[in-house]
N, C-alpha and C positions, 0 to 999 in steps of 0.2 A: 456541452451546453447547446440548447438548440433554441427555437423561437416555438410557442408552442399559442396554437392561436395568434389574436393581432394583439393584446397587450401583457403579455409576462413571458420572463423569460423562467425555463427552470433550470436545475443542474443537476447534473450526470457526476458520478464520482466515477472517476480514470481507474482502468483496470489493470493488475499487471501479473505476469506469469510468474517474479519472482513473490510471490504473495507470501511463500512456507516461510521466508529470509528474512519478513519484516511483519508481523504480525499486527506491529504497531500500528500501520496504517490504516487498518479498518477496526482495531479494538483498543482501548487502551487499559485494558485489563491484563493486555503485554507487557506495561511497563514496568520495569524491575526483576521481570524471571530471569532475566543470563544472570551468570556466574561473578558480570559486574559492571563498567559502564559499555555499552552498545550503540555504537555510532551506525547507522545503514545509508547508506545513499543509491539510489536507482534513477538510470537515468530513460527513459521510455522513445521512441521514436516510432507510432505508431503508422501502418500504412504509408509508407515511405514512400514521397514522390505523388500519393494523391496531390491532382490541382482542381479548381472548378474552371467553369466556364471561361473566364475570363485569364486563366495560365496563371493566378494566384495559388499558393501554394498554400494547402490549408489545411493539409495532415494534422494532426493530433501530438502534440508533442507535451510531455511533462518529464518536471524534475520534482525528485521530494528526498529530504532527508530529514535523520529522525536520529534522537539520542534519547536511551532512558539509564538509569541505576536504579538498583536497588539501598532505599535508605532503612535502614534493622529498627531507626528511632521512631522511624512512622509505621513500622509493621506492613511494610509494601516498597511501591518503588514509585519514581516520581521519570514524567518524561516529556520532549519537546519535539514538537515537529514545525517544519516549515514547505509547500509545495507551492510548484508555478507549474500551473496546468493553460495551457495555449491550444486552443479548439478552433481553425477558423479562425475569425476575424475578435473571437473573445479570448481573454486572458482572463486568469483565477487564483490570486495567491493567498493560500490560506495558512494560516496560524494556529497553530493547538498547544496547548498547557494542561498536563492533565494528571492525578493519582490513581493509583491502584492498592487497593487492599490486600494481603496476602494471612490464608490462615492455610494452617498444615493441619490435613487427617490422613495421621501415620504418615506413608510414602507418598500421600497426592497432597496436590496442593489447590487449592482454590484461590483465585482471585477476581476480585469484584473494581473493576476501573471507571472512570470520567474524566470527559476532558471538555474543555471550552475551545469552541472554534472560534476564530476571525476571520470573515473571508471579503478580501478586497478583489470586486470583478468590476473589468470594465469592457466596453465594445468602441470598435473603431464601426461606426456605424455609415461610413460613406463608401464600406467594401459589398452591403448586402445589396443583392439587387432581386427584383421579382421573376416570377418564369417568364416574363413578356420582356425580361432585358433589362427593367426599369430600375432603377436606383428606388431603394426604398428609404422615405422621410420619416425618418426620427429624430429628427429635431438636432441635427450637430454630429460630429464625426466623432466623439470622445464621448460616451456617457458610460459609467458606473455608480456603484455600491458598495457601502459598505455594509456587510452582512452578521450578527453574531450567532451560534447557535450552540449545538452542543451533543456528544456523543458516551455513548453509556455500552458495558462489556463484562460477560465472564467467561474463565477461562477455565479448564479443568483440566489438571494434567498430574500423570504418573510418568517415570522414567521408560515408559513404554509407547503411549498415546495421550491424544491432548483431543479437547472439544474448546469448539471456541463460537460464543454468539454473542452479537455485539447490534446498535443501531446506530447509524447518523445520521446528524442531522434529524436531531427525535422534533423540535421543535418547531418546525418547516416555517421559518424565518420569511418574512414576505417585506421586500421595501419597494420604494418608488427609486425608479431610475433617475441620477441626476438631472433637476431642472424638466422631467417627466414625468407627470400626474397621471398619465393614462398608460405608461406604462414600466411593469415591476420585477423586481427579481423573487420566483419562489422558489425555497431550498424545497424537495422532495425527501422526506424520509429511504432509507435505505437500511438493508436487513442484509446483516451476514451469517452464515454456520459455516465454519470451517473442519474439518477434523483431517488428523494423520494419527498415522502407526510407523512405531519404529522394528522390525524384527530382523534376526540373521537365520540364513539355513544350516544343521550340520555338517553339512558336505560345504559350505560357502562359509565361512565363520570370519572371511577377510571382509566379507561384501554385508551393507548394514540396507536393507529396502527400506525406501522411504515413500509409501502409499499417501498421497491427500488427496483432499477433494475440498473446494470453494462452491458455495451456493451464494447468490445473493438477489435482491429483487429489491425494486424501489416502491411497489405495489402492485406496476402497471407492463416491468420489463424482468421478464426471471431468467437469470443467466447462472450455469453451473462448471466449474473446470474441473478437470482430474488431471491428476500427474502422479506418474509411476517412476520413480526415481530409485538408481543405487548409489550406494557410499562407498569407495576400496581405500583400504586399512586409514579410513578417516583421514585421506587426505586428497582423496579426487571423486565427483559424483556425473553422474549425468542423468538423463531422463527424458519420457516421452510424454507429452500429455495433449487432452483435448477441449477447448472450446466451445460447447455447443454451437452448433451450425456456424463459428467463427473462426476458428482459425483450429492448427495443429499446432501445438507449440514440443520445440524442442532445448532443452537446455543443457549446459553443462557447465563447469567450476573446477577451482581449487583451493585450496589451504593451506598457509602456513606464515606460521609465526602470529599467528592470531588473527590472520587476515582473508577473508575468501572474499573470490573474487569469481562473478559468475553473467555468463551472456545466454541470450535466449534471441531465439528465433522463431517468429509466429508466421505460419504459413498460413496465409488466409484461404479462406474456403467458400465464403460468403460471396454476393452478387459484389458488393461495393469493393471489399477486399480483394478480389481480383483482378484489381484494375491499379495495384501497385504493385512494389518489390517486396513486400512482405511488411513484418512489422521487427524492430530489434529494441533490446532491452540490454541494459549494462548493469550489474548492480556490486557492489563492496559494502563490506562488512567488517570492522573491526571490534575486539573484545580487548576492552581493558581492564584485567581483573583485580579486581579489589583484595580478595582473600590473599593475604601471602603465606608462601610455605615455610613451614618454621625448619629455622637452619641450627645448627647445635655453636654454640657460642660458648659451651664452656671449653677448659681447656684442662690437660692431665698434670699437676706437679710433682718433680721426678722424687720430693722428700715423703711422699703419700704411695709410691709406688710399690 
Protein backbone atom coordinates (compact mmCIF):
# COMPACT_ATOMS: atom_id res chain seq x y z
CA UNK A 1 0.00 0.00 0.00
CA UNK A 2 1.41 3.33 -0.80
CA UNK A 3 0.30 7.14 -0.43
CA UNK A 4 -0.72 8.08 -3.74
CA UNK A 5 -1.03 11.98 -4.10
CA UNK A 6 -1.70 13.99 -0.70
CA UNK A 7 -5.24 12.45 0.12
CA UNK A 8 -5.86 8.67 -0.56
CA UNK A 9 -4.34 5.91 0.11
CA UNK A 10 -4.63 2.87 -2.32
CA UNK A 11 -3.92 -0.98 -2.23
CA UNK A 12 -1.56 -3.23 -3.74
CA UNK A 13 -2.61 -7.05 -3.43
CA UNK A 14 0.82 -9.00 -2.08
CA UNK A 15 2.24 -11.21 -4.67
CA UNK A 16 3.61 -14.68 -4.11
CA UNK A 17 5.59 -17.42 -6.02
CA UNK A 18 3.61 -20.22 -4.38
CA UNK A 19 0.49 -18.81 -6.49
CA UNK A 20 0.08 -22.65 -8.57
CA UNK A 21 -0.54 -24.11 -4.41
CA UNK A 22 -3.34 -21.84 -3.61
CA UNK A 23 -5.37 -20.70 -6.34
CA UNK A 24 -7.81 -19.37 -3.87
CA UNK A 25 -6.01 -16.40 -3.22
CA UNK A 26 -6.65 -14.45 -6.21
CA UNK A 27 -9.98 -16.51 -7.45
CA UNK A 28 -12.59 -17.96 -5.72
CA UNK A 29 -13.76 -19.94 -8.35
CA UNK A 30 -11.00 -22.37 -6.68
CA UNK A 31 -13.11 -23.15 -3.97
CA UNK A 32 -14.18 -26.74 -3.85
CA UNK A 33 -11.95 -28.29 -6.75
CA UNK A 34 -9.58 -30.69 -4.36
CA UNK A 35 -10.51 -34.06 -3.79
CA UNK A 36 -11.89 -32.52 -0.46
CA UNK A 37 -11.24 -30.17 2.52
CA UNK A 38 -7.82 -27.80 1.67
CA UNK A 39 -6.30 -25.98 4.30
CA UNK A 40 -3.10 -23.65 2.45
CA UNK A 41 -1.12 -21.44 4.67
CA UNK A 42 1.99 -19.29 3.18
CA UNK A 43 3.81 -17.42 4.90
CA UNK A 44 5.79 -14.40 2.68
CA UNK A 45 8.84 -12.39 3.92
CA UNK A 46 9.44 -10.13 1.13
CA UNK A 47 12.92 -8.09 0.66
CA UNK A 48 14.37 -9.21 3.80
CA UNK A 49 16.26 -6.64 5.75
CA UNK A 50 14.85 -3.62 3.59
CA UNK A 51 15.01 -0.47 6.07
CA UNK A 52 14.29 3.27 5.26
CA UNK A 53 15.90 6.08 6.28
CA UNK A 54 15.48 6.29 9.57
CA UNK A 55 16.86 2.11 10.31
CA UNK A 56 12.99 1.10 10.58
CA UNK A 57 12.48 -1.93 9.27
CA UNK A 58 9.65 -1.84 6.62
CA UNK A 59 10.04 -4.97 4.34
CA UNK A 60 6.76 -6.23 3.21
CA UNK A 61 5.83 -8.99 5.23
CA UNK A 62 2.30 -11.23 4.79
CA UNK A 63 0.52 -14.12 6.21
CA UNK A 64 -2.59 -15.67 4.55
CA UNK A 65 -4.52 -18.79 4.95
CA UNK A 66 -7.30 -20.23 3.32
CA UNK A 67 -9.66 -23.35 3.63
CA UNK A 68 -12.19 -24.45 1.03
CA UNK A 69 -14.54 -28.00 0.45
CA UNK A 70 -16.35 -29.14 -1.79
CA UNK A 71 -20.21 -29.16 -0.75
CA UNK A 72 -22.23 -31.96 -3.70
CA UNK A 73 -25.62 -30.17 -2.02
CA UNK A 74 -24.62 -26.79 -3.35
CA UNK A 75 -23.18 -28.07 -6.70
CA UNK A 76 -19.71 -26.37 -5.96
CA UNK A 77 -17.78 -25.66 -3.03
CA UNK A 78 -17.66 -23.16 -0.33
CA UNK A 79 -14.31 -21.39 1.07
CA UNK A 80 -12.69 -19.01 3.87
CA UNK A 81 -9.73 -16.96 3.92
CA UNK A 82 -8.06 -14.70 6.28
CA UNK A 83 -4.61 -12.52 5.43
CA UNK A 84 -2.32 -9.99 7.46
CA UNK A 85 -0.37 -8.08 4.93
CA UNK A 86 2.20 -5.56 6.88
CA UNK A 87 3.73 -2.84 4.17
CA UNK A 88 5.76 -0.17 5.98
CA UNK A 89 4.20 1.45 8.59
CA UNK A 90 0.49 -0.11 7.11
CA UNK A 91 -1.03 -3.16 8.19
CA UNK A 92 -4.08 -4.94 6.21
CA UNK A 93 -6.11 -7.81 7.32
CA UNK A 94 -8.58 -8.98 5.27
CA UNK A 95 -11.54 -11.38 5.41
CA UNK A 96 -13.17 -13.30 2.60
CA UNK A 97 -16.32 -15.78 2.51
CA UNK A 98 -17.09 -17.01 -0.69
CA UNK A 99 -18.99 -19.87 -3.24
CA UNK A 100 -18.18 -21.41 -6.22
CA UNK A 101 -20.30 -23.04 -8.77
CA UNK A 102 -19.34 -26.16 -10.29
CA UNK A 103 -20.84 -27.68 -13.71
CA UNK A 104 -19.14 -30.82 -15.48
CA UNK A 105 -18.80 -30.94 -19.57
CA UNK A 106 -17.84 -34.50 -19.82
CA UNK A 107 -14.02 -34.47 -18.40
CA UNK A 108 -13.70 -30.43 -17.85
CA UNK A 109 -15.11 -28.77 -15.30
CA UNK A 110 -16.17 -25.22 -15.05
CA UNK A 111 -16.58 -23.18 -12.34
CA UNK A 112 -17.89 -19.85 -11.74
CA UNK A 113 -16.89 -18.26 -7.96
CA UNK A 114 -17.50 -14.91 -5.45
CA UNK A 115 -16.58 -13.97 -2.50
CA UNK A 116 -17.10 -10.98 0.01
CA UNK A 117 -14.11 -9.14 1.13
CA UNK A 118 -13.59 -7.37 4.77
CA UNK A 119 -10.57 -5.35 4.87
CA UNK A 120 -9.57 -3.83 8.10
CA UNK A 121 -6.31 -1.39 7.34
CA UNK A 122 -4.78 0.84 9.61
CA UNK A 123 -1.44 3.30 9.64
CA UNK A 124 0.87 4.18 12.31
CA UNK A 125 1.10 7.49 10.81
CA UNK A 126 3.96 9.23 13.17
CA UNK A 127 6.54 6.68 11.21
CA UNK A 128 5.98 8.70 7.60
CA UNK A 129 8.18 11.32 7.21
CA UNK A 130 8.83 13.79 3.88
CA UNK A 131 11.98 13.81 1.66
CA UNK A 132 13.08 17.06 3.65
CA UNK A 133 13.13 14.60 6.86
CA UNK A 134 9.72 16.11 8.11
CA UNK A 135 7.41 14.12 9.87
CA UNK A 136 4.35 14.10 7.90
CA UNK A 137 0.77 15.48 9.82
CA UNK A 138 -2.00 13.23 9.53
CA UNK A 139 -3.69 14.03 12.22
CA UNK A 140 -2.68 11.05 14.96
CA UNK A 141 -0.30 8.06 14.87
CA UNK A 142 -3.27 5.32 14.57
CA UNK A 143 -5.75 5.92 11.79
CA UNK A 144 -7.65 3.15 9.65
CA UNK A 145 -10.54 1.62 7.95
CA UNK A 146 -12.74 -0.44 7.61
CA UNK A 147 -13.10 -1.50 4.05
CA UNK A 148 -15.87 -3.99 2.15
CA UNK A 149 -15.64 -5.19 -1.28
CA UNK A 150 -15.77 -8.16 -3.30
CA UNK A 151 -14.18 -10.59 -5.88
CA UNK A 152 -15.51 -12.60 -8.80
CA UNK A 153 -13.63 -15.84 -10.91
CA UNK A 154 -13.77 -18.63 -13.38
CA UNK A 155 -11.96 -21.49 -13.64
CA UNK A 156 -11.64 -24.05 -16.51
CA UNK A 157 -10.07 -27.16 -16.14
CA UNK A 158 -9.40 -30.74 -17.51
CA UNK A 159 -7.16 -33.39 -15.83
CA UNK A 160 -4.61 -31.86 -18.16
CA UNK A 161 -4.62 -27.88 -17.91
CA UNK A 162 -6.60 -25.24 -16.24
CA UNK A 163 -7.32 -21.38 -17.20
CA UNK A 164 -8.08 -19.13 -14.47
CA UNK A 165 -9.50 -15.45 -14.60
CA UNK A 166 -10.73 -13.76 -11.82
CA UNK A 167 -11.07 -9.60 -10.43
CA UNK A 168 -10.72 -8.09 -7.10
CA UNK A 169 -11.62 -5.81 -5.61
CA UNK A 170 -14.37 -5.16 -8.68
CA UNK A 171 -16.08 -2.52 -6.62
CA UNK A 172 -13.03 -0.07 -5.80
CA UNK A 173 -14.45 0.62 -2.33
CA UNK A 174 -13.41 4.23 -1.29
CA UNK A 175 -13.76 5.43 2.63
CA UNK A 176 -12.53 8.30 4.78
CA UNK A 177 -9.68 7.54 6.95
CA UNK A 178 -10.61 7.50 10.84
CA UNK A 179 -11.39 10.96 12.14
CA UNK A 180 -9.98 12.21 8.39
CA UNK A 181 -12.15 13.94 6.00
CA UNK A 182 -9.50 14.79 3.52
CA UNK A 183 -8.11 11.81 3.60
CA UNK A 184 -9.24 7.98 2.21
CA UNK A 185 -8.62 4.56 1.55
CA UNK A 186 -9.18 3.56 -2.33
CA UNK A 187 -9.26 -0.30 -3.08
CA UNK A 188 -7.90 -0.40 -6.91
CA UNK A 189 -9.48 -3.14 -9.03
CA UNK A 190 -7.11 -5.95 -9.83
CA UNK A 191 -7.08 -8.62 -12.93
CA UNK A 192 -5.77 -12.01 -12.97
CA UNK A 193 -5.09 -14.92 -15.92
CA UNK A 194 -3.53 -17.53 -14.67
CA UNK A 195 -2.90 -20.87 -16.67
CA UNK A 196 -0.85 -24.23 -16.37
CA UNK A 197 -0.32 -27.50 -18.08
CA UNK A 198 0.27 -30.82 -16.67
CA UNK A 199 2.29 -33.36 -19.08
CA UNK A 200 5.07 -36.27 -18.77
CA UNK A 201 7.72 -37.17 -21.42
CA UNK A 202 8.06 -41.03 -22.65
CA UNK A 203 11.57 -41.32 -21.89
CA UNK A 204 10.70 -39.37 -18.33
CA UNK A 205 7.22 -41.07 -17.25
CA UNK A 206 8.52 -40.62 -13.43
CA UNK A 207 8.89 -36.78 -13.89
CA UNK A 208 5.25 -34.88 -14.30
CA UNK A 209 6.28 -30.89 -15.84
CA UNK A 210 4.34 -28.38 -14.39
CA UNK A 211 4.34 -25.09 -16.91
CA UNK A 212 2.30 -21.87 -15.39
CA UNK A 213 2.25 -18.53 -15.91
CA UNK A 214 0.46 -15.45 -13.68
CA UNK A 215 -0.47 -12.20 -15.36
CA UNK A 216 -2.10 -9.59 -13.47
CA UNK A 217 -2.53 -5.62 -13.54
CA UNK A 218 -4.44 -3.34 -11.41
CA UNK A 219 -5.02 -1.12 -14.61
CA UNK A 220 -2.16 1.16 -14.06
CA UNK A 221 0.81 -1.73 -13.00
CA UNK A 222 1.08 -5.09 -15.30
CA UNK A 223 3.14 -7.60 -13.75
CA UNK A 224 3.49 -11.33 -15.30
CA UNK A 225 5.31 -14.60 -13.59
CA UNK A 226 6.38 -17.86 -15.22
CA UNK A 227 7.45 -20.97 -13.59
CA UNK A 228 8.71 -24.00 -14.98
CA UNK A 229 8.27 -26.68 -12.47
CA UNK A 230 8.84 -30.84 -12.30
CA UNK A 231 7.03 -33.37 -10.17
CA UNK A 232 9.36 -36.98 -9.34
CA UNK A 233 7.07 -39.95 -8.85
CA UNK A 234 4.51 -37.43 -7.13
CA UNK A 235 6.43 -36.94 -4.16
CA UNK A 236 9.09 -34.25 -4.69
CA UNK A 237 8.98 -31.03 -7.18
CA UNK A 238 11.20 -28.19 -7.80
CA UNK A 239 11.30 -25.20 -10.23
CA UNK A 240 12.63 -22.17 -11.73
CA UNK A 241 10.66 -19.16 -12.61
CA UNK A 242 10.75 -15.40 -13.35
CA UNK A 243 9.30 -12.11 -12.47
CA UNK A 244 9.32 -9.55 -14.62
CA UNK A 245 12.01 -7.19 -14.08
CA UNK A 246 11.58 -8.42 -10.39
CA UNK A 247 12.97 -11.04 -9.12
CA UNK A 248 14.09 -15.01 -10.19
CA UNK A 249 12.31 -17.15 -8.14
CA UNK A 250 13.23 -20.50 -7.17
CA UNK A 251 11.27 -23.13 -5.56
CA UNK A 252 11.13 -26.43 -4.25
CA UNK A 253 8.80 -29.12 -2.04
CA UNK A 254 7.65 -32.20 -0.88
CA UNK A 255 4.71 -34.75 -0.05
CA UNK A 256 3.47 -36.96 2.04
CA UNK A 257 0.74 -38.25 3.75
CA UNK A 258 -1.41 -35.51 2.46
CA UNK A 259 0.84 -32.89 3.25
CA UNK A 260 3.33 -30.58 1.04
CA UNK A 261 5.35 -28.55 2.22
CA UNK A 262 7.22 -26.00 0.00
CA UNK A 263 9.88 -22.79 0.19
CA UNK A 264 10.71 -20.32 -2.37
CA UNK A 265 13.39 -18.15 -2.85
CA UNK A 266 13.03 -14.64 -4.86
CA UNK A 267 16.32 -13.32 -6.12
CA UNK A 268 15.64 -9.84 -6.84
CA UNK A 269 16.84 -8.19 -9.88
CA UNK A 270 15.04 -4.87 -9.62
CA UNK A 271 16.81 -1.31 -8.40
CA UNK A 272 14.94 -1.59 -4.98
CA UNK A 273 15.29 -5.35 -4.58
CA UNK A 274 18.94 -5.22 -4.64
CA UNK A 275 19.51 -3.64 -1.62
CA UNK A 276 18.19 -6.72 0.43
CA UNK A 277 18.86 -10.51 1.01
CA UNK A 278 16.41 -11.62 -1.19
CA UNK A 279 12.74 -12.35 -0.77
CA UNK A 280 11.64 -16.04 1.02
CA UNK A 281 8.26 -17.75 1.13
CA UNK A 282 7.09 -20.83 3.36
CA UNK A 283 3.94 -22.36 2.17
CA UNK A 284 1.91 -26.03 3.54
CA UNK A 285 -0.69 -27.61 2.39
CA UNK A 286 -2.93 -30.18 3.57
CA UNK A 287 -5.92 -32.41 1.97
CA UNK A 288 -8.37 -33.84 3.82
CA UNK A 289 -10.42 -36.12 1.81
CA UNK A 290 -13.83 -36.53 2.03
CA UNK A 291 -14.39 -39.46 -0.39
CA UNK A 292 -13.71 -42.66 1.39
CA UNK A 293 -12.47 -45.93 -0.04
CA UNK A 294 -14.88 -48.59 0.11
CA UNK A 295 -13.45 -51.40 2.24
CA UNK A 296 -15.31 -54.92 1.77
CA UNK A 297 -17.25 -55.69 5.04
CA UNK A 298 -18.69 -58.76 4.27
CA UNK A 299 -17.51 -61.75 5.32
CA UNK A 300 -17.37 -65.89 3.95
CA UNK A 301 -19.77 -68.52 6.19
CA UNK A 302 -17.98 -71.74 6.22
CA UNK A 303 -22.05 -73.60 5.81
CA UNK A 304 -22.16 -71.56 2.28
CA UNK A 305 -18.88 -72.77 1.27
Amino acid sequence: MFIAGKDSYSQQDPHFTHYMFNRSIYNPANFGLSDGISVVGVFRNQWLGFKDPEGNIVSPVTVEATADAPIRILHGGIGFGVMQDKLGFTSNLDVKLGYAFHAYIGNNLLSIGANVDLNNVSHDNSKYITTDNEPVNLGGNDKGAVVTDMAVGLIFKNPKYYISLSSNKVLETKKELEGQSSIALQNRRHYYANVGYNFTLPAYPNFVFMPTALIYSDGKVFQTNFMAMAKYNNKIWGGVGYRFQDAINLIIGTEFNDIEIGYAFDIPISGLGIRTFGSHEIMMRYLFKIERQKTNTGYRNTRFL
